[in-house]
N, CA, C, O and CB atoms as a CASP TS submission, in Angstrom:
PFRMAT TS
TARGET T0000
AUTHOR 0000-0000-0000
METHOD Language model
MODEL 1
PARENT N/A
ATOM      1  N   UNK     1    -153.900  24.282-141.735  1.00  0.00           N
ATOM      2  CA  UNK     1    -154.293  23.171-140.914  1.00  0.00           C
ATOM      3  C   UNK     1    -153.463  21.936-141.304  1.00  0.00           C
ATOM      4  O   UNK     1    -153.306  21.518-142.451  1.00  0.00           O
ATOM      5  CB  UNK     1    -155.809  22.898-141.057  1.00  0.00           C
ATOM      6  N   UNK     2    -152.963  21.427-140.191  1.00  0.00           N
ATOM      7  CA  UNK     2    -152.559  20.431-140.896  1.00  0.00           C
ATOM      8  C   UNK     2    -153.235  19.174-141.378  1.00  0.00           C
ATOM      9  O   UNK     2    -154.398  18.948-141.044  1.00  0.00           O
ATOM     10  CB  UNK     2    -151.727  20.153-140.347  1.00  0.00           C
ATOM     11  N   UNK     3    -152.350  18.087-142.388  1.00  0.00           N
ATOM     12  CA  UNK     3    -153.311  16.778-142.674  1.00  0.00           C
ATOM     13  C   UNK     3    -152.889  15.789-141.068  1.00  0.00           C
ATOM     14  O   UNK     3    -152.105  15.800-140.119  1.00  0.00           O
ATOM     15  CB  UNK     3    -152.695  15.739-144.579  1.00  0.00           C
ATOM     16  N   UNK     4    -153.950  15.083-141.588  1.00  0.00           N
ATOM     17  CA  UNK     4    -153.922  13.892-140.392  1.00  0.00           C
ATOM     18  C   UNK     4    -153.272  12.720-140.543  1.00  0.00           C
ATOM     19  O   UNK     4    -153.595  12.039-141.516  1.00  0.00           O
ATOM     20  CB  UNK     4    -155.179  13.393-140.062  1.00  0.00           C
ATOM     21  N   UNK     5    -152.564  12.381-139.927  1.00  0.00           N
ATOM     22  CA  UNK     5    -151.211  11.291-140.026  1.00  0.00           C
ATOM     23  C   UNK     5    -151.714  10.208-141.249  1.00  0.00           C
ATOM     24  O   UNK     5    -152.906   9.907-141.303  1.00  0.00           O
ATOM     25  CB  UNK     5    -150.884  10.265-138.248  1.00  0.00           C
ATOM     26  N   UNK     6    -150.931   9.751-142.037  1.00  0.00           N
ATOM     27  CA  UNK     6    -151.370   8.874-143.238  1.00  0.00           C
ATOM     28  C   UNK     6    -151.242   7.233-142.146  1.00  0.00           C
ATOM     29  O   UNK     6    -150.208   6.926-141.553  1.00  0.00           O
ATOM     30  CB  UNK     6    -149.980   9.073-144.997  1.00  0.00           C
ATOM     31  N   UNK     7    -152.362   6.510-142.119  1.00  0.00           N
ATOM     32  CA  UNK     7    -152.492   5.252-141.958  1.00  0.00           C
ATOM     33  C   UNK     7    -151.383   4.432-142.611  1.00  0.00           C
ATOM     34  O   UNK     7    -150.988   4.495-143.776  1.00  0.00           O
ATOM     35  CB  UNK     7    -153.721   4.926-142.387  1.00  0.00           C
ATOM     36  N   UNK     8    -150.998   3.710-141.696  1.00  0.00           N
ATOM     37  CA  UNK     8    -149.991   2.412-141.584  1.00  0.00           C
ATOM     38  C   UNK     8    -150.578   1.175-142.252  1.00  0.00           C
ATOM     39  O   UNK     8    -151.598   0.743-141.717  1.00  0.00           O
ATOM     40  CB  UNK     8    -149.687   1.990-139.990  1.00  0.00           C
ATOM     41  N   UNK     9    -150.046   0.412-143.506  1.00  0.00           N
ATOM     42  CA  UNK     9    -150.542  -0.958-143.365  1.00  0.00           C
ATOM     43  C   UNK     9    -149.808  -2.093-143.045  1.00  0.00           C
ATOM     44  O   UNK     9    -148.582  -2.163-143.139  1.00  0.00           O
ATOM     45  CB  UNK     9    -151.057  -1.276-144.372  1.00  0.00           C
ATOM     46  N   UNK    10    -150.610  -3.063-142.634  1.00  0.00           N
ATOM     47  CA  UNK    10    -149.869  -4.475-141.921  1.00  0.00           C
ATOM     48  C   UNK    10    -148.374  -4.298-142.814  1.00  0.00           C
ATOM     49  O   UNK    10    -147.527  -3.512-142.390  1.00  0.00           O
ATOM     50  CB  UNK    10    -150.918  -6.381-142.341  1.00  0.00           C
ATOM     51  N   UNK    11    -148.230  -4.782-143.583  1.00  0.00           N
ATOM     52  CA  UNK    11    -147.282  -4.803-144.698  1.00  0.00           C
ATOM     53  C   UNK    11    -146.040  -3.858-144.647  1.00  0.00           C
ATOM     54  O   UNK    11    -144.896  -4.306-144.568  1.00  0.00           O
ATOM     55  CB  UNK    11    -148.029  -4.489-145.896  1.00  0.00           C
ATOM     56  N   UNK    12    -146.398  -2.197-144.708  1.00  0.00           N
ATOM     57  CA  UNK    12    -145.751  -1.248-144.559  1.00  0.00           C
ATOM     58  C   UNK    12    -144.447  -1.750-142.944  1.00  0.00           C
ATOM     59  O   UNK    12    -143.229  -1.662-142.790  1.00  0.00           O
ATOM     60  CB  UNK    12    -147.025   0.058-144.436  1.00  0.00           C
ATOM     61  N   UNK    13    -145.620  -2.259-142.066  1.00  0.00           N
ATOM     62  CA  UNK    13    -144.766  -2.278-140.804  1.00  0.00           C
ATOM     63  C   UNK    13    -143.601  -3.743-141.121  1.00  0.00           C
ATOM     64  O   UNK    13    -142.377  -3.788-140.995  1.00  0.00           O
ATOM     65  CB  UNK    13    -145.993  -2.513-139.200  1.00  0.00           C
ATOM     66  N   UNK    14    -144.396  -4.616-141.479  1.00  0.00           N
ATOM     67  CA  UNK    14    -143.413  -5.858-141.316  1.00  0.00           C
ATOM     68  C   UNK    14    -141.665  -5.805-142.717  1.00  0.00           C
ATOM     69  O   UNK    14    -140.620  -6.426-142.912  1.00  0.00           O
ATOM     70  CB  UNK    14    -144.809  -7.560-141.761  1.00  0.00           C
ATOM     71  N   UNK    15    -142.549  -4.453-143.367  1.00  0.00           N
ATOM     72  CA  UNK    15    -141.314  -4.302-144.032  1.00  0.00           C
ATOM     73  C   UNK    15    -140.512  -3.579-144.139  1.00  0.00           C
ATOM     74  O   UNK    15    -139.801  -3.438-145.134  1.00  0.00           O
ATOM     75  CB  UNK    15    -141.317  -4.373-144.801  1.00  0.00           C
ATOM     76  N   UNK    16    -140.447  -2.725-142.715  1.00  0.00           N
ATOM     77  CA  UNK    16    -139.928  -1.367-141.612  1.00  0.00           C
ATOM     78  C   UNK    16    -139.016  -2.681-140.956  1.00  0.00           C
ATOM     79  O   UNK    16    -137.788  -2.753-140.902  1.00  0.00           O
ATOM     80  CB  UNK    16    -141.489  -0.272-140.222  1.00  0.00           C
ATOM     81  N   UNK    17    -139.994  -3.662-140.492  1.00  0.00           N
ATOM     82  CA  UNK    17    -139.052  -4.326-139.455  1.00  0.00           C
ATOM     83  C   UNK    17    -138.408  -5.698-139.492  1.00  0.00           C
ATOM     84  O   UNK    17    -137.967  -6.340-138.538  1.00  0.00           O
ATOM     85  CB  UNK    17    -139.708  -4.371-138.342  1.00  0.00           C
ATOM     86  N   UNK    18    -138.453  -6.167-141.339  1.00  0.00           N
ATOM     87  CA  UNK    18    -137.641  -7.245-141.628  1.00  0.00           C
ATOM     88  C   UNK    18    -136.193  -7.126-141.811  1.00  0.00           C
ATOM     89  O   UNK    18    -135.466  -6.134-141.862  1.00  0.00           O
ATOM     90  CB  UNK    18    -138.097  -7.765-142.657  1.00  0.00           C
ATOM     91  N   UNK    19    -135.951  -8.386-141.899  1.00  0.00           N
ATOM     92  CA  UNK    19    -134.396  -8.192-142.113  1.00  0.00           C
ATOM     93  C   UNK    19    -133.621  -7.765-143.693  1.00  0.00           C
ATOM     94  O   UNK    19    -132.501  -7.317-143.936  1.00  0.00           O
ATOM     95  CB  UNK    19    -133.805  -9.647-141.680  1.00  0.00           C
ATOM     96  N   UNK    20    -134.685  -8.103-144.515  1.00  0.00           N
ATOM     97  CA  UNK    20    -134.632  -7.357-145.997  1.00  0.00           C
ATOM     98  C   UNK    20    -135.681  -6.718-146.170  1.00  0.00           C
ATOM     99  O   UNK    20    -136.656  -7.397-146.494  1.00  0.00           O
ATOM    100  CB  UNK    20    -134.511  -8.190-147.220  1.00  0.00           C
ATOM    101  N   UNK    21    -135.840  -5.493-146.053  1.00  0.00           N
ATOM    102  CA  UNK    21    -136.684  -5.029-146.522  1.00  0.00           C
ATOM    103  C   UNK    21    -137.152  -4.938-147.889  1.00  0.00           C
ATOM    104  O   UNK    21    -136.321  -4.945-148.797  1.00  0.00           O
ATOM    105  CB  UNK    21    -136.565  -4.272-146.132  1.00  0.00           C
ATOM    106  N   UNK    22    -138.939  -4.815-148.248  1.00  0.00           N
ATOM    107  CA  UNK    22    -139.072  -5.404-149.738  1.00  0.00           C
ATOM    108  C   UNK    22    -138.657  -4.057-150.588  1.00  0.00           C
ATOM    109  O   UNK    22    -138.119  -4.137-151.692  1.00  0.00           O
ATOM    110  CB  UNK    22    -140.832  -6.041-150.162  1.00  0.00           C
ATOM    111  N   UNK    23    -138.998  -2.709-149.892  1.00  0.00           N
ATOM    112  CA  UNK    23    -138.006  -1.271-151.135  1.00  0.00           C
ATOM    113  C   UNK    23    -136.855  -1.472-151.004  1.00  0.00           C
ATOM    114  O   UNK    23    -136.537  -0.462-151.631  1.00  0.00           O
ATOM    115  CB  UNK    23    -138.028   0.566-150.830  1.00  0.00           C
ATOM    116  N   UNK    24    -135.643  -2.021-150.656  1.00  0.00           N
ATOM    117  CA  UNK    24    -134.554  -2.274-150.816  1.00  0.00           C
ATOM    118  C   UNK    24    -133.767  -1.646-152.126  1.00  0.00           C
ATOM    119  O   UNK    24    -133.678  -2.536-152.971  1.00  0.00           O
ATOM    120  CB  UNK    24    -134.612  -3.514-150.713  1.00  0.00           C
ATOM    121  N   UNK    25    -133.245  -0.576-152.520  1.00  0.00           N
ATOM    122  CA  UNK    25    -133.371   0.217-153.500  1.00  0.00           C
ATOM    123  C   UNK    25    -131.641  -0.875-153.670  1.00  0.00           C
ATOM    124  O   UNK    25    -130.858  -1.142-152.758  1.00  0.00           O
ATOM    125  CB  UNK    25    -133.675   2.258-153.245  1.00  0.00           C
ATOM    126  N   UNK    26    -131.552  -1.234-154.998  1.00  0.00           N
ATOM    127  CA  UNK    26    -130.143  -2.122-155.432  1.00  0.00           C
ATOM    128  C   UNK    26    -129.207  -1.108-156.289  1.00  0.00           C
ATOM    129  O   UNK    26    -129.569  -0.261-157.107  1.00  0.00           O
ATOM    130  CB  UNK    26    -130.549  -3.642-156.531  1.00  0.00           C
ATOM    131  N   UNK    27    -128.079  -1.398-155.920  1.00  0.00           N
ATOM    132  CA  UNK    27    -127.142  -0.356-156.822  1.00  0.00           C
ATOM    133  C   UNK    27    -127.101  -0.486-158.112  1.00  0.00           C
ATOM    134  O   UNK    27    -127.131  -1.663-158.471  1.00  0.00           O
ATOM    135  CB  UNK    27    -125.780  -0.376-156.540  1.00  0.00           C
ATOM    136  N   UNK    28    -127.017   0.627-159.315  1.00  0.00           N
ATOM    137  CA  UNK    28    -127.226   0.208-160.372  1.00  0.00           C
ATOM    138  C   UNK    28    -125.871  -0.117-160.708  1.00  0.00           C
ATOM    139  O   UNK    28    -125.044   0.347-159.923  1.00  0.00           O
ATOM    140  CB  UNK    28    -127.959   1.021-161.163  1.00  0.00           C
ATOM    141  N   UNK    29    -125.154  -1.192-162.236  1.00  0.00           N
ATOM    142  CA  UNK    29    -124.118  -0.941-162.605  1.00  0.00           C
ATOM    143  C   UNK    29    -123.727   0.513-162.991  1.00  0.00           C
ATOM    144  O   UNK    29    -124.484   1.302-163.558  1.00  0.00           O
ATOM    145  CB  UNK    29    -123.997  -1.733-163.426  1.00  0.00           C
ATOM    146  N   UNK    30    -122.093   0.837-162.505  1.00  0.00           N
ATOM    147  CA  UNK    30    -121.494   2.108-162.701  1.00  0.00           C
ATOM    148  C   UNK    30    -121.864   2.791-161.696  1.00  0.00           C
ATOM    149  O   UNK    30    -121.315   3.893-161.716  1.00  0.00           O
ATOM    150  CB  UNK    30    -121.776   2.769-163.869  1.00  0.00           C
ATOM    151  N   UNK    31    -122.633   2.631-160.707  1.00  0.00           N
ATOM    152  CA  UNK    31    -122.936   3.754-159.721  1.00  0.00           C
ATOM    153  C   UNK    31    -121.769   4.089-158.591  1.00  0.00           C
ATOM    154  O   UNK    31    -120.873   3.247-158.528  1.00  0.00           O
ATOM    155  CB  UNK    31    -124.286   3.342-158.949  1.00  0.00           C
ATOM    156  N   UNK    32    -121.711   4.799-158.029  1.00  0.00           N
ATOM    157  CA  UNK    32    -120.653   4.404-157.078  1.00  0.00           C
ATOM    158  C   UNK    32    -120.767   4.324-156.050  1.00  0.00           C
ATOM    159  O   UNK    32    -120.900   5.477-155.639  1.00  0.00           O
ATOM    160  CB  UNK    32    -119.797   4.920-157.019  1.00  0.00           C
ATOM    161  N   UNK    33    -120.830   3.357-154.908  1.00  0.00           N
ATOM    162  CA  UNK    33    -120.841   2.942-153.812  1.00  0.00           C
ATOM    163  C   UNK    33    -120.053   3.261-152.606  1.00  0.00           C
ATOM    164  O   UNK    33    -118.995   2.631-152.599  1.00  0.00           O
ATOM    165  CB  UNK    33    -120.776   2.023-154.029  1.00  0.00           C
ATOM    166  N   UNK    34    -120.167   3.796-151.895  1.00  0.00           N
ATOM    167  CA  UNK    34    -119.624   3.914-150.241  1.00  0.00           C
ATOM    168  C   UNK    34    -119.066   2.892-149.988  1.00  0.00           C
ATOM    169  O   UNK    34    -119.474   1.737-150.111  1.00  0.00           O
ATOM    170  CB  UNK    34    -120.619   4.077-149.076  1.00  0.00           C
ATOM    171  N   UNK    35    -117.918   3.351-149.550  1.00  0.00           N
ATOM    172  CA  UNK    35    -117.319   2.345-148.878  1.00  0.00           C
ATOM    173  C   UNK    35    -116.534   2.519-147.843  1.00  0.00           C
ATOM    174  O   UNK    35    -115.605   3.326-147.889  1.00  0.00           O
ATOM    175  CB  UNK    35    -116.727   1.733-149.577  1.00  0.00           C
ATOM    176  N   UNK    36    -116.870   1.593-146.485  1.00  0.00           N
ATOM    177  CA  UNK    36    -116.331   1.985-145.086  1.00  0.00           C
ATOM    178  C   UNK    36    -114.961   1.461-144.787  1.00  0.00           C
ATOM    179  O   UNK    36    -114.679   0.502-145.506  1.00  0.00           O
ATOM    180  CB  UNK    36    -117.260   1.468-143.975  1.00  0.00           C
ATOM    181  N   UNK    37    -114.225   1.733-144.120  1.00  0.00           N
ATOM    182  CA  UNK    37    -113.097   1.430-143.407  1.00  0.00           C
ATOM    183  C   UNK    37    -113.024   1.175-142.103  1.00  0.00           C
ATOM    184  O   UNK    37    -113.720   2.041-141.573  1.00  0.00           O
ATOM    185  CB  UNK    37    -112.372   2.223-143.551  1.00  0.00           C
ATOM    186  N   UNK    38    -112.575   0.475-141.279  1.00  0.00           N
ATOM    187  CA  UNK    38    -112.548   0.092-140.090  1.00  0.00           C
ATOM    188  C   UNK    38    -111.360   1.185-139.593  1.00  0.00           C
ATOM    189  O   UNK    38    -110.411   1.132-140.376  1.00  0.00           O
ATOM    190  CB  UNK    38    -112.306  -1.532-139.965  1.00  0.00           C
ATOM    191  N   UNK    39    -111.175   2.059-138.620  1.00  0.00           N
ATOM    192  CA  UNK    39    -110.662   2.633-137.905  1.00  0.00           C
ATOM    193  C   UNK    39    -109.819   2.018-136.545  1.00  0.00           C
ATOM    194  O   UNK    39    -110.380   1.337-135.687  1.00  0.00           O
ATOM    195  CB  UNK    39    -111.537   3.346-137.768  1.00  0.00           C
ATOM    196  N   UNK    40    -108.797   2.275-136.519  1.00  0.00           N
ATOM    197  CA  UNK    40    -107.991   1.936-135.339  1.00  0.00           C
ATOM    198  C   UNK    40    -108.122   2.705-134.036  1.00  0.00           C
ATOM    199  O   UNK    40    -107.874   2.371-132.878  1.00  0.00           O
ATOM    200  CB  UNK    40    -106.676   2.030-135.708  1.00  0.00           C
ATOM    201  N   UNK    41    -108.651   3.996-134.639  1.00  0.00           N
ATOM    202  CA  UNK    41    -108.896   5.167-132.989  1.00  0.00           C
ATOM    203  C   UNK    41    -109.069   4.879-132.171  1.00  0.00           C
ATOM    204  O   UNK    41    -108.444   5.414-131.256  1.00  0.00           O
ATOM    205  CB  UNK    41    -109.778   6.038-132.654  1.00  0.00           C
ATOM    206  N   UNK    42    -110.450   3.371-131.720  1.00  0.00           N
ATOM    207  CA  UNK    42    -110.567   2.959-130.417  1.00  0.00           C
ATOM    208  C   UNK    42    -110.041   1.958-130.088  1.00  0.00           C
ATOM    209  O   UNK    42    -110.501   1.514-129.037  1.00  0.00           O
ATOM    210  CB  UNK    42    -111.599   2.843-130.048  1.00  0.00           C
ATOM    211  N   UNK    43    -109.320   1.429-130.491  1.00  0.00           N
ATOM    212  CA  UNK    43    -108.773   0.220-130.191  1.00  0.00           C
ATOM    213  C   UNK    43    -108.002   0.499-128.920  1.00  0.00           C
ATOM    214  O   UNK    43    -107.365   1.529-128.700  1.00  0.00           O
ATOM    215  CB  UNK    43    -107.936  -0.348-131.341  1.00  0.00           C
ATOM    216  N   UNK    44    -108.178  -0.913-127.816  1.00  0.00           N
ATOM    217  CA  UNK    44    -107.201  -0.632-126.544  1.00  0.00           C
ATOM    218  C   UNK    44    -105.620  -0.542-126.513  1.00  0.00           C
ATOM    219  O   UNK    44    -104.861  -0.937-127.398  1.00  0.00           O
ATOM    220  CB  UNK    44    -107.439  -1.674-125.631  1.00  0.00           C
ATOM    221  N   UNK    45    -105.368  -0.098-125.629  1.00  0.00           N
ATOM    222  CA  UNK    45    -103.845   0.489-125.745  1.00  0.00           C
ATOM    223  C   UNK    45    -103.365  -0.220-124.996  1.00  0.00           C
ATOM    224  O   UNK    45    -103.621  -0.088-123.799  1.00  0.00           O
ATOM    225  CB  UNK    45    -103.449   1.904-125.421  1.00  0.00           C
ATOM    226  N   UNK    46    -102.378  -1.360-125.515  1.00  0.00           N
ATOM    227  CA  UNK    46    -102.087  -3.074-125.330  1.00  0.00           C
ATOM    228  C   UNK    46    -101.182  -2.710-123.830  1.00  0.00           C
ATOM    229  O   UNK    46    -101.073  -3.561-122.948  1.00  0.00           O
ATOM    230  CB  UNK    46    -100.875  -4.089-127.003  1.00  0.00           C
ATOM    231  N   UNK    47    -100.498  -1.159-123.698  1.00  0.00           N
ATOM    232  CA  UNK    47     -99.470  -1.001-123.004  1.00  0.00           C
ATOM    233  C   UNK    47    -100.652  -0.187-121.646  1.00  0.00           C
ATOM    234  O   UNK    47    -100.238   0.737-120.946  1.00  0.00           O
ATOM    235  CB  UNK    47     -98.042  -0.059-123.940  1.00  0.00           C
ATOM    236  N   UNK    48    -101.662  -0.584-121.550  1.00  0.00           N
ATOM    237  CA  UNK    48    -102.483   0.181-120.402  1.00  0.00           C
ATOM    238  C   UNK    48    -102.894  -0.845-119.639  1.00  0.00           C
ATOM    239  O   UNK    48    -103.376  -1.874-120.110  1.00  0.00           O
ATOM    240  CB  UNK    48    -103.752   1.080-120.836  1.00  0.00           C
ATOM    241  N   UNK    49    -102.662  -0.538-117.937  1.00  0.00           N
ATOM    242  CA  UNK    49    -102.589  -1.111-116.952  1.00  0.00           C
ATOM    243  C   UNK    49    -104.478  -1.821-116.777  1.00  0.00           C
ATOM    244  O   UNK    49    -104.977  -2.899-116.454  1.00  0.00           O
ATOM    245  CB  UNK    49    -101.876   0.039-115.827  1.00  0.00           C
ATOM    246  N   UNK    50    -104.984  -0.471-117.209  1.00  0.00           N
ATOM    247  CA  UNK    50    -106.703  -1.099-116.737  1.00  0.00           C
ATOM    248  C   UNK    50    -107.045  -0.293-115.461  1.00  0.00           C
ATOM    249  O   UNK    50    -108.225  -0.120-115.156  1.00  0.00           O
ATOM    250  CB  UNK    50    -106.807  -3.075-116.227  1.00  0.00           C
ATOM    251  N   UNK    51    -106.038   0.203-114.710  1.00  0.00           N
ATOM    252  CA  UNK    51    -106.256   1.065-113.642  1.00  0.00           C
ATOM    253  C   UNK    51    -107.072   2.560-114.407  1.00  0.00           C
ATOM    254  O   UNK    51    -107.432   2.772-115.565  1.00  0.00           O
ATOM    255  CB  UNK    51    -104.623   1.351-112.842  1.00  0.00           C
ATOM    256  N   UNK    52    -107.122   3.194-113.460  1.00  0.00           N
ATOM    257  CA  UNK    52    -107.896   4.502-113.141  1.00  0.00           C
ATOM    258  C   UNK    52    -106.853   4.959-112.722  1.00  0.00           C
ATOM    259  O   UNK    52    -106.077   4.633-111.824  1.00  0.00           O
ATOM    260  CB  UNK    52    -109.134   4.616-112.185  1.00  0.00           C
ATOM    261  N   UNK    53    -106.918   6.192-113.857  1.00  0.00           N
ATOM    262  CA  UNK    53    -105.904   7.369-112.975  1.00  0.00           C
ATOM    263  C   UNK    53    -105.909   8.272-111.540  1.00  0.00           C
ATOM    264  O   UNK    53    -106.819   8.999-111.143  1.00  0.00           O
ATOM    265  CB  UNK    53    -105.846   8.401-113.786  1.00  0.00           C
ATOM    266  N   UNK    54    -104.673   8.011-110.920  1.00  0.00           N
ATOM    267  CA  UNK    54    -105.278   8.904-109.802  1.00  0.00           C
ATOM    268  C   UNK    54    -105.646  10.121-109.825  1.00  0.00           C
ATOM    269  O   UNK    54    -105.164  11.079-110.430  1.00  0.00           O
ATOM    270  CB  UNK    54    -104.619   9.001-108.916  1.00  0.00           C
ATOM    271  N   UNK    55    -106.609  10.037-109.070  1.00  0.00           N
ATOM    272  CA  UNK    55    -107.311  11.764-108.886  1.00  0.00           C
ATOM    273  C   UNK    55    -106.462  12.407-107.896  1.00  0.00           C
ATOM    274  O   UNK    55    -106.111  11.872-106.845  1.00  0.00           O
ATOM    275  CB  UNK    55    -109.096  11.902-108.200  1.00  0.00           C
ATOM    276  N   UNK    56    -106.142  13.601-108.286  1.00  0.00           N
ATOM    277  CA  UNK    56    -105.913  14.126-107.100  1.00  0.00           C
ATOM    278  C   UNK    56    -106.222  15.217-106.245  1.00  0.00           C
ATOM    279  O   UNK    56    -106.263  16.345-106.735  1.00  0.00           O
ATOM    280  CB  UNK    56    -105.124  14.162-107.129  1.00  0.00           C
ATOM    281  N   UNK    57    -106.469  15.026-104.906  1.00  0.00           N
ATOM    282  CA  UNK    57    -107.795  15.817-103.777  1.00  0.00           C
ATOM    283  C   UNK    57    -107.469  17.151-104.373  1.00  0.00           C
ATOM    284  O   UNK    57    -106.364  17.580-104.038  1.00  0.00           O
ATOM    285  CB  UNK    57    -107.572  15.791-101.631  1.00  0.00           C
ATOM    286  N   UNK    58    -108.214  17.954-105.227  1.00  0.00           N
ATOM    287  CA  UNK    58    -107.645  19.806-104.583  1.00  0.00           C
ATOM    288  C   UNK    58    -109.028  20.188-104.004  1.00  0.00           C
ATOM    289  O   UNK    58    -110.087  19.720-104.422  1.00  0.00           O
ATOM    290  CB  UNK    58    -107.055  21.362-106.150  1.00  0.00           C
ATOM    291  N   UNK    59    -108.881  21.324-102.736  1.00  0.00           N
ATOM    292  CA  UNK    59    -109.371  21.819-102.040  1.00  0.00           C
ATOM    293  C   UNK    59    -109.993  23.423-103.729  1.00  0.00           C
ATOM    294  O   UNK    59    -109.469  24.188-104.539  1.00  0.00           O
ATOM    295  CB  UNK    59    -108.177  21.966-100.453  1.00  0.00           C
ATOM    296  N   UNK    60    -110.868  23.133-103.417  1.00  0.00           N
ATOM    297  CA  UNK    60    -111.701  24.294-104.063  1.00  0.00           C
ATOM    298  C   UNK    60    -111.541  25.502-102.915  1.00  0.00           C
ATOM    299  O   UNK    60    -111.396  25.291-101.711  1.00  0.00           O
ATOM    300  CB  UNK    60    -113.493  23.803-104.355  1.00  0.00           C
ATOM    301  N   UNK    61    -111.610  27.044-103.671  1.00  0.00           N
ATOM    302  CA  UNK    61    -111.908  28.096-102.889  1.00  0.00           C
ATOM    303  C   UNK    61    -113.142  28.157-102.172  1.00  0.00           C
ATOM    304  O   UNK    61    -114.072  28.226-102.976  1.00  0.00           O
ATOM    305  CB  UNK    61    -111.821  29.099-103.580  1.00  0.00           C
ATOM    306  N   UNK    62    -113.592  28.160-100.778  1.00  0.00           N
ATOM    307  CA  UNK    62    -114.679  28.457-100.288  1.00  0.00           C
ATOM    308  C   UNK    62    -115.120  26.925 -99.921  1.00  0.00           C
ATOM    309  O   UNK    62    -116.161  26.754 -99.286  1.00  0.00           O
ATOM    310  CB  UNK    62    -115.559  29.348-101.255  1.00  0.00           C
ATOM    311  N   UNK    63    -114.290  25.776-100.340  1.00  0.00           N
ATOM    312  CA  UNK    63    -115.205  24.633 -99.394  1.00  0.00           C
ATOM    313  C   UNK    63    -114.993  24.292 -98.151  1.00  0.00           C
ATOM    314  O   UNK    63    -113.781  24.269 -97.939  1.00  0.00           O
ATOM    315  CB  UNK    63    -115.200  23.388 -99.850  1.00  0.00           C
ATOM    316  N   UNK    64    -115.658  23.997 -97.166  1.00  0.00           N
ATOM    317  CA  UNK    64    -115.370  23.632 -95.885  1.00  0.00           C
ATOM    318  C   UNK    64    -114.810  22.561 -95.428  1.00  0.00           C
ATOM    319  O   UNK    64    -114.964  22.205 -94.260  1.00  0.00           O
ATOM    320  CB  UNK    64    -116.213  23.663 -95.345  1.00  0.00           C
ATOM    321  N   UNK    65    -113.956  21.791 -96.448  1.00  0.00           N
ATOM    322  CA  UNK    65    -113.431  20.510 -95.869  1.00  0.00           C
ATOM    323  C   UNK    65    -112.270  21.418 -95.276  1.00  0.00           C
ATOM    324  O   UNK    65    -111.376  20.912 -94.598  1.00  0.00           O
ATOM    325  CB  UNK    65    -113.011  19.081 -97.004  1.00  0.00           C
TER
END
């Protein structure tokens, strides 16, 4: 059987939805930390018009146009 959902307190929520949360677990010295890089992959392609490529019409087997 299962248990029945554990109760929420005021507290629990406002510290789900602050901007620091109060468990905020801090890195210890020597630990080692993640660290992100910014990626170029999406960046726009300075030499692109902004157009839409043309499509072009093909007739499928079996359609009636």
């Amino acid at each position: 059987m299962n248990q029945p959902p554990k109760d929420i307190s005021l507290a629990e929520i406002h510290s789900a939805y602050a901007s620091k949360p109060v468990d905020k677990k801090k890195t210890q010295v020597g630990e080692k930390v993640k660290t992100y890089t910014k990626s170029n992959h999406y960046d726009r392609d300075p030499n692109h018009t902004g157009e839409a490529p043309v499509k072009q019409d093909i007739k499928r087997p079996g359609s009636k146009k």
